[in-house]
C-alpha positions in Angstrom: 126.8 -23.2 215.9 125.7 -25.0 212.5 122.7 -26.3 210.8 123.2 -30.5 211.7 121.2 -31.9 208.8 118.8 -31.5 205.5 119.3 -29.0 202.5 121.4 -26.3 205.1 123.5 -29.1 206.7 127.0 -27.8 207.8 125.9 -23.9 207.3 127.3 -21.6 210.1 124.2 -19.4 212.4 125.5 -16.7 215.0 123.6 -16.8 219.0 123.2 -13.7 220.6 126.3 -12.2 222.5 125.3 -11.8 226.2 123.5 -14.0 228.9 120.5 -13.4 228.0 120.1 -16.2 225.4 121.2 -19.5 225.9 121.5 -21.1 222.7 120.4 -24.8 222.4 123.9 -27.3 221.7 124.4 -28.9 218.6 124.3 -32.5 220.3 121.0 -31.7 222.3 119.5 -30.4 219.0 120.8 -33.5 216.4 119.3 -35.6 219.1 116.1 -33.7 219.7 115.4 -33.9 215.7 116.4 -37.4 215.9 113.1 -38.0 217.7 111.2 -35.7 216.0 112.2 -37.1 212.3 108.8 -38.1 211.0 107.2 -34.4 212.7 108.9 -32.0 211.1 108.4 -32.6 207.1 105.8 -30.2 205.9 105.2 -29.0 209.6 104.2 -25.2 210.4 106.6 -24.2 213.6 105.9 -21.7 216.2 109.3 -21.0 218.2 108.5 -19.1 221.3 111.7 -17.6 223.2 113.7 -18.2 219.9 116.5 -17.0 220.6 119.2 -17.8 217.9 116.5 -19.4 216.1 118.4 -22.5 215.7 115.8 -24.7 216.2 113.5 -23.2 213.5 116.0 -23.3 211.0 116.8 -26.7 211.7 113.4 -27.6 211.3 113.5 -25.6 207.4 116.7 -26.8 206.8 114.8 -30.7 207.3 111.7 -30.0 205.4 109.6 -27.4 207.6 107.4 -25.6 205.5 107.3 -22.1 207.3 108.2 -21.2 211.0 107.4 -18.2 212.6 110.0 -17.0 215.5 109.3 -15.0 218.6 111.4 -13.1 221.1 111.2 -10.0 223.2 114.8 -9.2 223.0 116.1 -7.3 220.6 119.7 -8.4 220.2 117.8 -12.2 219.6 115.9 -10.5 217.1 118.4 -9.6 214.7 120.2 -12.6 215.4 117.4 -14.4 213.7 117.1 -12.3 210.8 120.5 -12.2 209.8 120.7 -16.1 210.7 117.7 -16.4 208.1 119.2 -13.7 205.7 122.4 -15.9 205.6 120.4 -19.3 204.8 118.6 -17.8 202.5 115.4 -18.2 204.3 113.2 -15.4 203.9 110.3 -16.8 202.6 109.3 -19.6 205.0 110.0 -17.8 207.8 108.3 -15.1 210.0 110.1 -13.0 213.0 107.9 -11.1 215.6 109.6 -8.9 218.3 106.9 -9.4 220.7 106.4 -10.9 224.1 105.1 -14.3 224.0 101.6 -13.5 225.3 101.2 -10.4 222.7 102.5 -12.8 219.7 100.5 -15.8 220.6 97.5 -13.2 220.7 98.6 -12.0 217.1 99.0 -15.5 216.1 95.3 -16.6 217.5 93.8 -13.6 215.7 95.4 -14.5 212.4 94.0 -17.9 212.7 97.5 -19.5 212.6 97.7 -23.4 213.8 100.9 -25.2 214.2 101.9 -28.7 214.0 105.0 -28.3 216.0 106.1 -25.8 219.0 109.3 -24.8 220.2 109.4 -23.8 223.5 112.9 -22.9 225.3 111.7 -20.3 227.9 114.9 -19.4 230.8 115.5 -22.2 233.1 113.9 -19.7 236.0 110.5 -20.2 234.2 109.3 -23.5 235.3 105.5 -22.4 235.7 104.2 -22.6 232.1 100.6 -23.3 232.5 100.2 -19.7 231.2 102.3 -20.2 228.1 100.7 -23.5 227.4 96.8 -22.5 227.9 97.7 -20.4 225.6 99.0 -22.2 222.5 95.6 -24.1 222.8 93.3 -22.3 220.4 96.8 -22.0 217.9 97.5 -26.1 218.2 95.3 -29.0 217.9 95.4 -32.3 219.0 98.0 -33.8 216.4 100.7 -30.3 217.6 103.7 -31.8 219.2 104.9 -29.1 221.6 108.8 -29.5 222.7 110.0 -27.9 225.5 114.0 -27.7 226.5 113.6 -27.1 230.2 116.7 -27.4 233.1 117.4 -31.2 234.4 115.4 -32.6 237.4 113.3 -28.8 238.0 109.6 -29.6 237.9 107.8 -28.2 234.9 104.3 -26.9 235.3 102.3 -27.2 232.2 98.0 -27.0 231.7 96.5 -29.6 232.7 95.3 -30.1 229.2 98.4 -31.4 228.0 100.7 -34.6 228.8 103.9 -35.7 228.4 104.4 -38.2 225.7 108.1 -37.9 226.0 111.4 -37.3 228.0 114.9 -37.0 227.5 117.8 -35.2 229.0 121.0 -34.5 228.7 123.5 -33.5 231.6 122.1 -30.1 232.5 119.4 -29.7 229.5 116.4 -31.9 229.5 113.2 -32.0 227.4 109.8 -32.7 227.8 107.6 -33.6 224.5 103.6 -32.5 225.2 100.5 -33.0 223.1 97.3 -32.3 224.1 95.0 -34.8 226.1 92.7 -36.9 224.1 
């Protein structure tokens, strides 16, 4: 895998060995920042189920200015770190080895807000209200949350969110959410 564009364009990141992770594909990712071009400068990223924590980086790598990674899996985990370690990303970036529900509580209590969410939970979850009630008191009504989901499953979010946008991709599909006005 590599960074597709901004200051890290062409670097290498490593995914997590195992099925536990399935990393996000270059092409889904170039074209998911494609529509997300005008978001991402200066934006504060949450990335629940991170993974490999490409998407993050991406977001750093095209003008992000922080993003704060969570996974409950260890081998994820250090993927992240040494993925930020090897872009040199220490300092806008922020890795939690917690479940989503404990990190989004740590978040909450912090008083963090984002401007854009990640959210690439397995395929098997496709009941996210949960997830999504959550990031509600961490979001407001200008957070774009982006959520890579499997191809024609039904998705589940709170019902104080809509779709805004949706795209997919052979297998991989996503669904762009903001909350309801």
């Amino acid at each position: 895998m590599r960074i597709i564009a901004g200051e890290a364009r062409g670097r290498q990141i490593i995914a997590p060995e195992g099925r536990n992770t399935r990393p996000t594909l270059d092409r889904v990712r170039e074209n998911i920042f494609n529509m997300l071009q005008a978001e991402v400068p200066g934006s504060r990223v949450l990335d629940l189920f991170a993974g490999s924590g490409a998407l993050s980086l991406e977001a750093i790598s095209r003008g992000a200015e922080s993003a704060v990674m969570v996974d409950s899996d260890r081998k994820a985990h250090m993927v992240q770190k040494r993925n930020i370690e090897t872009l040199r990303y220490t300092e806008k970036t922020r890795v939690l080895l917690y479940d989503w529900k404990r990190a989004v509580r740590i978040l909450q209590e912090e008083g963090q807000i984002f401007d854009l969410v990640f959210l690439d939970p397995p395929y098997c979850m496709t009941d996210l209200r949960d997830v999504f009630a959550s990031l509600i008191p961490i979001t407001d009504a200008d957070t774009l949350i982006v959520l890579e989901h499997e191809s024609g499953k039904s998705i589940t979010a709170a019902d104080q969110y809509e779709v805004v946008r949706q795209k997919e991709w052979g297998f991989c599909a996503v669904s762009f959410y903001r909350l309801k006005t």
